[in-house]
C-alpha positions in Angstrom: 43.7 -54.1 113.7 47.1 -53.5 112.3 48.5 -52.3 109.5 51.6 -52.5 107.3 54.2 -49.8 107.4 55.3 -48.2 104.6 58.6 -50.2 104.3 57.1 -51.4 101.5 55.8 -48.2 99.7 57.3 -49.5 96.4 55.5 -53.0 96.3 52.2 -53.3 94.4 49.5 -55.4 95.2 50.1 -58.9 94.7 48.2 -61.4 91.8 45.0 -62.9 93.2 45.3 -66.5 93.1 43.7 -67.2 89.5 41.6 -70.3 90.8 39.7 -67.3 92.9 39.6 -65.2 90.6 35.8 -63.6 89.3 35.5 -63.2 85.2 37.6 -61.5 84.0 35.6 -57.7 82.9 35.9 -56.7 79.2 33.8 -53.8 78.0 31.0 -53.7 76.0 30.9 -51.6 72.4 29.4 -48.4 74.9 32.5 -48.7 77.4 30.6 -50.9 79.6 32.5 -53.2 81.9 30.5 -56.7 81.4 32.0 -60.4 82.7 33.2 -62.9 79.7 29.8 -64.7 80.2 27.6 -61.6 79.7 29.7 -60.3 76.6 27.6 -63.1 75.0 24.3 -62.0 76.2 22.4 -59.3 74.0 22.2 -55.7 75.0 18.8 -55.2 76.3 20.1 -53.0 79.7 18.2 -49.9 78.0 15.4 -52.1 76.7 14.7 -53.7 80.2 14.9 -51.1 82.2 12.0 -50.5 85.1 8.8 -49.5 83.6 6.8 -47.3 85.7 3.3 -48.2 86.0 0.8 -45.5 87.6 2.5 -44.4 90.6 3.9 -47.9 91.1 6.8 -49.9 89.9 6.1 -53.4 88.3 7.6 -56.4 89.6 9.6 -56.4 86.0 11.0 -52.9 86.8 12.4 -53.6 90.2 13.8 -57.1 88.2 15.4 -55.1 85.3 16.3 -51.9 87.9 18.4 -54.3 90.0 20.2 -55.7 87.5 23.6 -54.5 86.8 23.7 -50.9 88.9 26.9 -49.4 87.9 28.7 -45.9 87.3 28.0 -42.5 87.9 25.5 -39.8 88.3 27.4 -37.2 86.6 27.4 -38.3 82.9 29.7 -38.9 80.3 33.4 -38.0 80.8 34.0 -34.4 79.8 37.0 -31.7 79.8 38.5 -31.7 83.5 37.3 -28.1 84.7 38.6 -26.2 87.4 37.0 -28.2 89.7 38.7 -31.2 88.7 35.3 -32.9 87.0 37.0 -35.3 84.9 36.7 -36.0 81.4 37.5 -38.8 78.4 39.3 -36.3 76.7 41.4 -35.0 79.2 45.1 -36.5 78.3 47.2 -38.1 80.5 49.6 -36.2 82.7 53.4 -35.6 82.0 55.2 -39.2 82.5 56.6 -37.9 85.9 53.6 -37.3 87.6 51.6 -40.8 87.0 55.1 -43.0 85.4 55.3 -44.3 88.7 56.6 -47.9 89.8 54.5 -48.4 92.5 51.0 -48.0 90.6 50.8 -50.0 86.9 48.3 -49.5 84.7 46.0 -52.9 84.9 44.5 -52.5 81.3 44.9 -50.0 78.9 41.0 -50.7 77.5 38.5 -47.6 78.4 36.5 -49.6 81.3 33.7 -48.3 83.4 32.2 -49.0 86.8 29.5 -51.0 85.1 28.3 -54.0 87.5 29.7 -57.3 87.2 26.9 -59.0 88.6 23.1 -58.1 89.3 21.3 -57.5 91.9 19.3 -60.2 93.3 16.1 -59.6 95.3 14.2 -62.1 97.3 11.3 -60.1 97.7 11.2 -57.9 94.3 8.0 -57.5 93.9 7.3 -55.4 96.9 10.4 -53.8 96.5 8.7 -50.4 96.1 5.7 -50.8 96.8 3.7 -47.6 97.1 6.3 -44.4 96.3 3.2 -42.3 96.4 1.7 -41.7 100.0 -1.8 -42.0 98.7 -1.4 -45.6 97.9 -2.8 -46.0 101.4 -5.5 -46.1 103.2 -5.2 -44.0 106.6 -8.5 -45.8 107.0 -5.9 -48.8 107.5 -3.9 -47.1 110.1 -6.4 -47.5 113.1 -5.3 -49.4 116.1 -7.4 -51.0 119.1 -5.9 -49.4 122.2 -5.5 -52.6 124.0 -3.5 -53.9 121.8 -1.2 -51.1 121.5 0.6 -51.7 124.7 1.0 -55.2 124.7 4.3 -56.6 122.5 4.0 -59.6 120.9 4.2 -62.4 123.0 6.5 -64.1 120.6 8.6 -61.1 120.0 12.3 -61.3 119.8 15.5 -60.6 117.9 15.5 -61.2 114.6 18.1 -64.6 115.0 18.7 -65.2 118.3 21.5 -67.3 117.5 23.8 -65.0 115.7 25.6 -62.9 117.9 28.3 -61.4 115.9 26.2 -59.8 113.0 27.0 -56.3 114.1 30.4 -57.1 113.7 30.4 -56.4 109.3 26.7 -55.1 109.4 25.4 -52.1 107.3 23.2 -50.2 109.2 21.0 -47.7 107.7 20.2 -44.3 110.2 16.3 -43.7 109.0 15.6 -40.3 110.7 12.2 -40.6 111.3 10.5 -37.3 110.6 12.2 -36.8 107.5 11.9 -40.9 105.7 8.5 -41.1 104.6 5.0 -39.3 105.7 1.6 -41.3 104.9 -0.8 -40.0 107.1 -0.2 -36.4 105.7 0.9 -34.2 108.3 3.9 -33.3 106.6 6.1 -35.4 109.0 7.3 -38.6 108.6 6.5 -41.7 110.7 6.4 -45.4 111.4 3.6 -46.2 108.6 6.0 -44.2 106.0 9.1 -46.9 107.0 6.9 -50.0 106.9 5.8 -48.6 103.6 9.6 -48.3 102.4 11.0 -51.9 103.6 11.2 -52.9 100.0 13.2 -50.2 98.9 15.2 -50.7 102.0 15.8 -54.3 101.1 16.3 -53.5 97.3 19.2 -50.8 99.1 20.8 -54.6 100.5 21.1 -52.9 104.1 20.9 -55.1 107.1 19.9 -53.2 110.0 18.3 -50.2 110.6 18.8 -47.7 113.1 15.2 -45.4 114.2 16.5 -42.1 115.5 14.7 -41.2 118.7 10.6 -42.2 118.2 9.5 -42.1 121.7 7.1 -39.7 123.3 8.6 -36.4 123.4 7.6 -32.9 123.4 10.0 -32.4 120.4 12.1 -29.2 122.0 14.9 -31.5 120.4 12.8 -33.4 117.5 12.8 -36.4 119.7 15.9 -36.6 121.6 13.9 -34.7 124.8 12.0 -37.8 125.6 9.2 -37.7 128.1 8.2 -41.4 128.1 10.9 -43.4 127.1 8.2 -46.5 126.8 5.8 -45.4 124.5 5.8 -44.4 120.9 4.8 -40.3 120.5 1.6 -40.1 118.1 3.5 -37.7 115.8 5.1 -41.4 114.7 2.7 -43.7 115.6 1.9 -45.8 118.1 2.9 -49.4 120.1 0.8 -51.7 117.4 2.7 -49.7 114.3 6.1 -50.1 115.7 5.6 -54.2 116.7 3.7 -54.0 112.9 7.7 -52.6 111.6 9.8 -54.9 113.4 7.8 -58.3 112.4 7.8 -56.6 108.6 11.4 -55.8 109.0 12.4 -59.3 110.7 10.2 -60.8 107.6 12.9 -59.3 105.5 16.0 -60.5 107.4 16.6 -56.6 108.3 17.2 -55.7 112.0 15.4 -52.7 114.0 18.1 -50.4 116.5 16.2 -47.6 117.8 17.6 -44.2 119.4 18.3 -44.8 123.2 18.6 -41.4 125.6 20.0 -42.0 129.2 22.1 -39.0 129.5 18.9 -36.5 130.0 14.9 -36.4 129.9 12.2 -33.8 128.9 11.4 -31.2 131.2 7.5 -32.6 130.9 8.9 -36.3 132.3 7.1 -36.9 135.1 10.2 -37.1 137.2 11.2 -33.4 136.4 7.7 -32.2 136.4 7.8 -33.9 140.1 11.2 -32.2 140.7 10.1 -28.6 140.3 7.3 -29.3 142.6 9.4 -31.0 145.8 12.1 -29.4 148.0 15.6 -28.9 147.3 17.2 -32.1 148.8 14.3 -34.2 148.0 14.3 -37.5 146.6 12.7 -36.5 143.6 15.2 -33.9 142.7 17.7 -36.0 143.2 16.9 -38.2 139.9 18.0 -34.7 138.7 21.5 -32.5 139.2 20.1 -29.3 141.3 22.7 -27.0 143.0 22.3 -24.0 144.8 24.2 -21.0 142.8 27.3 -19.5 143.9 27.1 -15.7 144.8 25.7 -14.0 147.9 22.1 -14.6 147.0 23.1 -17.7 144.7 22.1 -16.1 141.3 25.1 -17.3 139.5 25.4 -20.4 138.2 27.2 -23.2 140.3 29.8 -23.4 138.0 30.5 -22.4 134.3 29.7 -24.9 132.1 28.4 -24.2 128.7 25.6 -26.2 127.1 26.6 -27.9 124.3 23.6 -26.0 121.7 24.9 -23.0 123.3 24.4 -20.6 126.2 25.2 -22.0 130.3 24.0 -25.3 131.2 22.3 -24.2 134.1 19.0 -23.1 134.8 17.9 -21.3 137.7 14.0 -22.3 138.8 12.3 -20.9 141.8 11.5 -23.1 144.9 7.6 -23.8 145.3 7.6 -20.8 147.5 8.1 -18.8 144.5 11.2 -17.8 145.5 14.2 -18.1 143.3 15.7 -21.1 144.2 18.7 -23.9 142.8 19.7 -24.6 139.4 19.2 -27.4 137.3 22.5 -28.6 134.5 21.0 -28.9 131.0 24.0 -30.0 128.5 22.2 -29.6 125.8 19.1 -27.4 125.6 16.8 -26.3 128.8 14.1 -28.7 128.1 16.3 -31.7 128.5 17.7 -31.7 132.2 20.7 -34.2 132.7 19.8 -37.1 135.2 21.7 -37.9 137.9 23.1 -41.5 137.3 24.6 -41.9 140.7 20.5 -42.6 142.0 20.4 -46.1 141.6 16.6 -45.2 140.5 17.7 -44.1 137.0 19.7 -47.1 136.0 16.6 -49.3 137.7 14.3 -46.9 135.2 16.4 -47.4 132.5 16.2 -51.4 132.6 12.7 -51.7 132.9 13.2 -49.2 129.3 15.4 -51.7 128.0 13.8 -54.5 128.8 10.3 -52.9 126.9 12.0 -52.4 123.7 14.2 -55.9 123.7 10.8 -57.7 124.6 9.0 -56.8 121.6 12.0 -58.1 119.3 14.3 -54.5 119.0 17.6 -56.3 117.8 19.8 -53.5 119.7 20.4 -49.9 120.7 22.1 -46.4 119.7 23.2 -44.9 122.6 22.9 -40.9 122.6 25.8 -39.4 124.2 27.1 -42.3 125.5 30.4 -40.5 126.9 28.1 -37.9 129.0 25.9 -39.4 131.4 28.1 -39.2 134.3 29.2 -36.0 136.2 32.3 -35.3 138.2 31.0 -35.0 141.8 32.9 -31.8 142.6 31.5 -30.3 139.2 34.5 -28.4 138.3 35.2 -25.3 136.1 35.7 -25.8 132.3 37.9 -24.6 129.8 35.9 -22.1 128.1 38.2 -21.1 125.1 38.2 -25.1 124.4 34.9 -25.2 123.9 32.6 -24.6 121.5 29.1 -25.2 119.7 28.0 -29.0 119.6 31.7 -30.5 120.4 34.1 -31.4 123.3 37.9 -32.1 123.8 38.9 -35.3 125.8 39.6 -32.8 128.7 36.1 -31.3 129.0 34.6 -31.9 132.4 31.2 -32.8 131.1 32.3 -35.9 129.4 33.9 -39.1 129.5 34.6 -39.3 133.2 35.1 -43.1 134.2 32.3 -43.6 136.1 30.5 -44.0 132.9 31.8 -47.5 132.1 29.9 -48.8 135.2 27.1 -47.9 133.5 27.8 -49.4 130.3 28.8 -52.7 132.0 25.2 -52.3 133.7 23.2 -52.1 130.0 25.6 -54.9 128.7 24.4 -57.1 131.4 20.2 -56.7 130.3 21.5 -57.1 126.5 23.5 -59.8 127.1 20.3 -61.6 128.4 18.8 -60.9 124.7 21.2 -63.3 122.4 21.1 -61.3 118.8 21.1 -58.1 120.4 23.7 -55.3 120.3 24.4 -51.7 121.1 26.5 -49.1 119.2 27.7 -45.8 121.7 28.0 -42.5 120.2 31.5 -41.4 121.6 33.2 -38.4 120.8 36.2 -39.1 122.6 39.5 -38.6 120.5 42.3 -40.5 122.4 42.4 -43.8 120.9 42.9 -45.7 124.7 40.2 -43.6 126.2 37.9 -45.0 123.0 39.1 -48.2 123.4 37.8 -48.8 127.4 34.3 -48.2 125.7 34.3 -51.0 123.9 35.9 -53.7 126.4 33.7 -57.1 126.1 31.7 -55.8 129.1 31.3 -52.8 127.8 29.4 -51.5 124.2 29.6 -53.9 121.3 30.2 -50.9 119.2 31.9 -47.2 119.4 30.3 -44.9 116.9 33.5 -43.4 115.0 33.4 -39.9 113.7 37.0 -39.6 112.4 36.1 -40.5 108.3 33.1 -38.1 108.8 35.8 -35.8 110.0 38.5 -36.2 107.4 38.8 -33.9 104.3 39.1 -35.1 100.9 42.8 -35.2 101.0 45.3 -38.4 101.7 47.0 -37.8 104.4 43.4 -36.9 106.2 41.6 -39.7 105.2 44.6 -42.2 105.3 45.1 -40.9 109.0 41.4 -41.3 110.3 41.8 -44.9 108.7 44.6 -45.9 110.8 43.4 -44.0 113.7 40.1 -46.0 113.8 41.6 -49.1 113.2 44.4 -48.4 116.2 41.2 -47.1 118.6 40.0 -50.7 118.3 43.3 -53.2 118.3 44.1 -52.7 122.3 40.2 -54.5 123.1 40.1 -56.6 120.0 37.3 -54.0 119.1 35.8 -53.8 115.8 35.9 -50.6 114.0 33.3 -48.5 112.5 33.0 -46.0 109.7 30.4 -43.6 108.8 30.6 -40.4 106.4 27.6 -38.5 108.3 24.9 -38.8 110.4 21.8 -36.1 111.5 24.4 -34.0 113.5 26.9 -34.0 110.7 26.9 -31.8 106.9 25.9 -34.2 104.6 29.5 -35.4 102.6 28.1 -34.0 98.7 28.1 -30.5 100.7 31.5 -31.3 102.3 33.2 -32.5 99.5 31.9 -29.9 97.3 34.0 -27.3 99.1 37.5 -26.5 98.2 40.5 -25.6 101.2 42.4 -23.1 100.5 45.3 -21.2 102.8 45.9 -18.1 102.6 49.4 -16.8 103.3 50.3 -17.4 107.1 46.7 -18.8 107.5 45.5 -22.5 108.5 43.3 -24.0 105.8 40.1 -22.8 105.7 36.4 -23.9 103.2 35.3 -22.3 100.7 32.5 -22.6 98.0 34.0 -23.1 94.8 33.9 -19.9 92.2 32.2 -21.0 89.6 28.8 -19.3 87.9 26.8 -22.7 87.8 25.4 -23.1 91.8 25.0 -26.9 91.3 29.0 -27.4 90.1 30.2 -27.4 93.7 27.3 -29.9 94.2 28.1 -32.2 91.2 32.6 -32.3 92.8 31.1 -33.1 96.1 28.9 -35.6 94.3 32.0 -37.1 92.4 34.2 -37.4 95.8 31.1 -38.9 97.7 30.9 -41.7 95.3 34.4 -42.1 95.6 34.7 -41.9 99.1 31.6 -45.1 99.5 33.9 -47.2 98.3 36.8 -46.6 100.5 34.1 -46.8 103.4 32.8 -50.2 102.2 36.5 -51.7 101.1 37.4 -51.1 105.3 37.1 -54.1 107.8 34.2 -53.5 110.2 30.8 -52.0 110.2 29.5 -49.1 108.5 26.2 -46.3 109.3 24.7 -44.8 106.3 22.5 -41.8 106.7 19.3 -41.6 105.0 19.9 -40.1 101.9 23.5 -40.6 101.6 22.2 -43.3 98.6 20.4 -40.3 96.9 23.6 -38.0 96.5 22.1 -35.4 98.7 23.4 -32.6 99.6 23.1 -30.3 102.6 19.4 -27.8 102.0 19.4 -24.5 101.6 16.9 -23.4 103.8 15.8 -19.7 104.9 16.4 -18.4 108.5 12.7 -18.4 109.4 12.3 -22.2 108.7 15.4 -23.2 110.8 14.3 -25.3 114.2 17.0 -26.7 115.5 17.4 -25.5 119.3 21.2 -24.4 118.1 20.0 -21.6 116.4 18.1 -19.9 119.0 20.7 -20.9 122.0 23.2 -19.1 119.6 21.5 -16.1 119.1 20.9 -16.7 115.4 24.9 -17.2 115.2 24.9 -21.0 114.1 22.3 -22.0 111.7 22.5 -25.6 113.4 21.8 -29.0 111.6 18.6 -28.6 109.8 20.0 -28.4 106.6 21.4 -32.4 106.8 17.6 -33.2 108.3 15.4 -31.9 105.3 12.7 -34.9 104.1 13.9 -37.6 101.5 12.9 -36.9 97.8 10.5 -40.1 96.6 9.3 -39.3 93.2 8.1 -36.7 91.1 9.2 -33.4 89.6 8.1 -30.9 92.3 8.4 -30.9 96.7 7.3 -32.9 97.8 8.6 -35.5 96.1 6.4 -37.9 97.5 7.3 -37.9 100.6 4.1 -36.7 101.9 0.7 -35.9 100.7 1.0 -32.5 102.4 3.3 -29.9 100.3 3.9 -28.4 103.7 6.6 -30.4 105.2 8.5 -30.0 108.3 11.1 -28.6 106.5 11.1 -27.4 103.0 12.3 -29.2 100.6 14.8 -27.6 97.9 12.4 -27.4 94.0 15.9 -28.0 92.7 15.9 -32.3 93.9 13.9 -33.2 91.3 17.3 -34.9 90.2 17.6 -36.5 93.5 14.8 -38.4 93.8 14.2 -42.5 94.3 11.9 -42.6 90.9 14.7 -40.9 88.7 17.4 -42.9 90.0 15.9 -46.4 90.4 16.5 -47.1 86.5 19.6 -45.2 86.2 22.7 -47.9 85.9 25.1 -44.5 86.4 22.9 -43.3 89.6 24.4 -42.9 92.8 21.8 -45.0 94.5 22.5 -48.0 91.9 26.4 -47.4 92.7 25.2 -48.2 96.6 23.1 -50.6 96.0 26.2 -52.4 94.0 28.6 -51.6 96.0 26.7 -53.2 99.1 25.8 -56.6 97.3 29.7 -57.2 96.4 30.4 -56.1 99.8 28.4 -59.3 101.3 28.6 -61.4 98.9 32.2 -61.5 97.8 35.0 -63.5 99.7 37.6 -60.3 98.8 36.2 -58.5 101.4 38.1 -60.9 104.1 39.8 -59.9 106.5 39.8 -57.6 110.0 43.2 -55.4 108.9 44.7 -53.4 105.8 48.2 -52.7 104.4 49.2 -49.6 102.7 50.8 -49.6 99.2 52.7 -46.4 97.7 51.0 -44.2 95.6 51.4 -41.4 93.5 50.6 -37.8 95.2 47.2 -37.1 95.4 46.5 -41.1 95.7 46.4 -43.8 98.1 46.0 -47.6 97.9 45.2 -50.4 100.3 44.3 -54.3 100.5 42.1 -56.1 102.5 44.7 -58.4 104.5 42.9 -62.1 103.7 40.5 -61.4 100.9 43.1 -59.1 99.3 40.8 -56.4 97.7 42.5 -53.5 96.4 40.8 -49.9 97.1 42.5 -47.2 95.3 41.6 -43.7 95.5 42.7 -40.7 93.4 42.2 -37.4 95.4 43.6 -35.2 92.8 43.1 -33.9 89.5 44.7 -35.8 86.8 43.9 -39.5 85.8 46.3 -42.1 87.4 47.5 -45.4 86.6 45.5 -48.0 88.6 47.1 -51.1 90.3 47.2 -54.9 88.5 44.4 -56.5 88.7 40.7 -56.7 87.7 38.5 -54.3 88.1 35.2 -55.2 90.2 34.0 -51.4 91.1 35.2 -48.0 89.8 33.1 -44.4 91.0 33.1 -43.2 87.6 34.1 -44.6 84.4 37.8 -44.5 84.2 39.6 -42.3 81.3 41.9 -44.3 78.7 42.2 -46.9 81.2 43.5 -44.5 84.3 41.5 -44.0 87.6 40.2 -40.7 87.2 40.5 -37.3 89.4 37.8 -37.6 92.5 37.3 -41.6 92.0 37.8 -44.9 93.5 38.2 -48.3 92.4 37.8 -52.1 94.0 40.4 -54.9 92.0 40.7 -58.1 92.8 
């Protein structure tokens, strides 16, 4: 992937060629942007709009709901406050901040980011089907035991004949025990995603990816995994999850699931077995035991810290009784690293492959794919370089090169699985040390974290952007982008902070000052919208986090509700990432939404979402989930989007601009606080309704 340099900073995006050209978009007498042919239809939007019926939606609602999604959550234009929330009657800036050659104005008319086209849905009537939990029967939910460990003998990818989906795919990241709950334990499972595949396929994604469902103890909420073959009954079981990938296959949407080589659960057999044998025995050495430095050896064996906190070591006694070696634990106590150099883990890890890929799973996320192997002579880390869940490409416990044997060793099994593909996570900043991840032996996919990274500024996001498009160009890679995941702070609550640097300071976050508590919310609402659409206008393949549609933001949640094993490891110093994990709103004005039967869910859920919710946005063509669900249609379905590299146009301060190379798309984003002139051309997309014609502050736009 390459990218033009700024030699030409004063050129504008060319004209499309007018035989490609869409309708041209005119607006309607409300400001709506409509195409020449619909300016003749009547206007029955309002009129049409989903009707709710009980606690379902009618196959006419989900018709009317997906037709012409558009602009934004927050309103009407109003006065530009000092958060830079814009407004219709905020004037245009002096001539010498937006008079600027390299950005026209492409029509002078008051358009908005109403849709062009409508949403079409094969399968619209079950599109969602059952919003409230009580719609089923658990009575339904029994399985015969013998059939739960038998996949379907016909299983297999979902088209075993395309083996380059992944490369422009939309995968959505459903964490499982926060998606949908129907048996009513306040915890979400398998039954609650089968029961959400029509929304998912209203949504347009085309993949899904299952954080961790296997059996586990849940020290970790999943990623401590204590049978790596079996589905743990807090989701299901082996008949619901076959029952999910034929329902998702029916719909032309792919299954990933969470895969976790780097570590088990301290209940696996195998450690269970460990603590039991001698030191030196074969069953410890599926684990990394040491004896501890020291006279008596009651220091660790070296000084690595675990990544949740704390040293990664664990001392346990010998079955004398006696204190004996220590165990390395990257991440929390209950998960003990394996020891990949034992040919028995890869061989254990094939025959997990092989489970999953036989009963039709179209791929794998790989946890901590830069971690599972260990230097052998274990050395000392850099302890000032460290810190709470991140690394540095230096850091000892990852990215040594014997782990790209093992990724040539799982690309072997998948390549015997045509349709199938894995995705590592890789927190590895060098862009050659990224790239030998994804060498055609290798991963099909390196999870990217610099966008998620970036602050809402152009030089940060313009730099993670070329960054992630260099990681890939050495291996011919393809790039991907994501904006957060269940590790990261949802981007509403990122956004919605300001950076400000004090005198002789670096920049630090802070909440906005303002008296309203949702204002800091509603600017990192604005920015999250805008930044979609520079996600989706970017060659390669994107990860949305469930919720992301919704405009969530990060929880509140009290101390005594927190789980995550980061805030005990850190002695209550790190609140951890339960705040980015709370349960999806549904429906309803009151927790819990919906999502479960059972008011007591997992984690609380804020009273305040009752503006987040599925139900309220469904019908709203300014909603943030109707922006997505827009946004992603044109994303497939229009030939603009061509093209594996960008080029970079000059832009006023606060703004950038950039073209796909073959489709030649225009994104243009406007980080700062005045309206802008937009480049030529016609507008297919906008974040929020533009002001007198101008891109306004926080926004993005797609022109063709």
């Amino acid at each position: 992937m390459t990218t033009v340099s700024d030699e030409t900073s004063n050129a504008v995006p060319a004209e499309p060629d007018p035989d490609a050209a869409p309708d041209a978009v005119s607006t309607d007498a409300d400001g709506n942007a409509v195409t020449s042919e619909e300016a003749t239809a009547t206007d029955s939007t309002d009129e049409d709009a989903a009707e709710v019926v009980g606690d379902e939606l009618s196959d006419d609602a989900v018709d009317s709901a997906g037709a012409d999604p558009g602009p934004t959550e927050a309103g009407d234009a109003g006065d530009t406050d000092e958060t830079g929330t814009p407004d219709a009657d905020v004037a245009a800036s002096d001539d010498e901040d937006i008079d600027d050659p390299e950005i026209e104005a492409a029509d002078d008319s008051d358009q908005t980011a109403e849709t062009v086209e409508g949403v079409e849905v094969d399968h619209a009537d079950d599109a969602i089907d059952a919003i409230d939990a009580d719609d089923i029967d658990s009575d339904d939910q029994s399985v015969d035991p013998d059939d739960a460990v038998v996949p379907t003998s016909a299983a297999t990818q979902l088209d075993t004949d395309d083996d380059t989906w992944w490369k422009s795919a939309i995968f959505y990241q459903i964490y499982p025990r926060s998606f949908s709950d129907l048996d009513g334990d306040g915890v979400g499972d398998l039954a609650g995603v089968i029961d959400k595949l029509g929304y998912l396929e209203l949504l347009g994604v085309d993949a899904l990816w299952l954080s961790p469902i296997m059996r586990s103890p849940m020290a970790d909420h999943g990623y401590d995994v204590s049978d790596p073959r079996d589905i743990d009954p807090i989701f299901g079981d082996l008949a619901r999850f076959d029952e999910l990938i034929a329902e998702a296959h029916e719909r032309s949407i792919r299954v990933t699931m969470d895969l976790v080589p780097n570590h088990t659960s301290d209940q696996h057999p195998w450690f269970v077995e460990a603590l039991a044998a001698e030191p030196g025995s074969s069953e410890r050495a599926r684990y990394i035991f040491r004896d501890g430095r020291g006279d008596d050896g009651d220091e660790p064996p070296n000084n690595w810290q675990s990544i949740f906190g704390g040293p990664a070591w664990t001392r346990v006694p010998d079955p004398d009784g006696t204190p004996g070696q220590w165990y390395l634990h990257i991440f929390a106590a209950e998960q003990p690293d394996l020891n990949w150099e034992n040919p028995e883990v890869f061989d254990d890890l094939e025959k997990t492959l092989r489970f999953w890929l036989d009963r039709g799973v179209d791929g794998f996320r790989i946890d901590v794919a830069h971690g599972m192997a260990k230097p052998a002579d274990l050395p000392d880390m850099d302890l000032e370089s460290a810190g709470l869940l991140q690394n540095d490409d230096d850091d000892p416990r990852f990215n040594n090169y014997a782990v790209h044997d093992i990724h040539r060793k799982i690309r072997k099994v998948l390549d015997e699985y045509p349709g199938a593909a894995n995705v590592g996570e890789i927190w590895v900043d060098d862009n050659e040390r990224f790239a030998e991840y994804l060498r055609p032996d290798e991963l099909h996919l390196g999870f990217n974290f610099r966008l998620a990274k970036a602050t809402f500024d152009t030089e940060s996001i313009r730099d993670a952007i070329e960054n992630s498009l260099e990681a890939v160009l050495s291996v011919s890679g393809v790039p991907t982008w994501t904006l957060s995941n269940h590790d990261v702070d949802r981007e509403v609550s990122r956004y919605g902070r300001i950076t400000v640097t004090p005198a002789g300071a670096d920049p630090v976050d802070v909440d906005v000052d303002i008296e309203s508590p949702d204002t800091d919310i509603d600017l990192g609402i604005l920015r999250a919208r805008a930044m979609l659409l520079v996600e989706l206008a970017l060659p390669g393949t994107v990860f949305i986090y469930n919720g992301a549609e919704l405009g969530l933001p990060n929880a509140d949640l009290p101390d005594d509700a927190l789980q995550d094993p980061v805030w005990e490891r850190s002695e209550h110093t790190e609140r951890g990432r339960d705040a980015c994990r709370v349960p999806l709103p549904w429906e309803g004005d009151e927790p819990p939404f919906g999502f479960s039967s059972n008011p007591d869910t997992w984690l609380p859920m804020p009273a305040s979402w009752t503006r987040f919710t599925v139900e309220a946005q469904l019908e709203d063509i300014g909603s943030t989930l109707s922006l997505y669900r827009q946004a992603i249609e044109m994303r497939y379905e229009r030939p603009e989007f061509e093209g594996d590299t960008v080029e970079w146009y000059g832009a006023p301060d606060g703004c950038l601009a950039f073209r796909r190379s073959v489709g030649h798309l225009t994104c243009a984003l406007n980080t700062g606080d005045v309206p802008v002139p937009l480049p030529p051309g016609e507008i297919l997309l906008t974040s929020y309704p533009l002001i007198d014609g101008q891109l306004a502050p926080n926004s993005a736009a797609w022109l063709v």
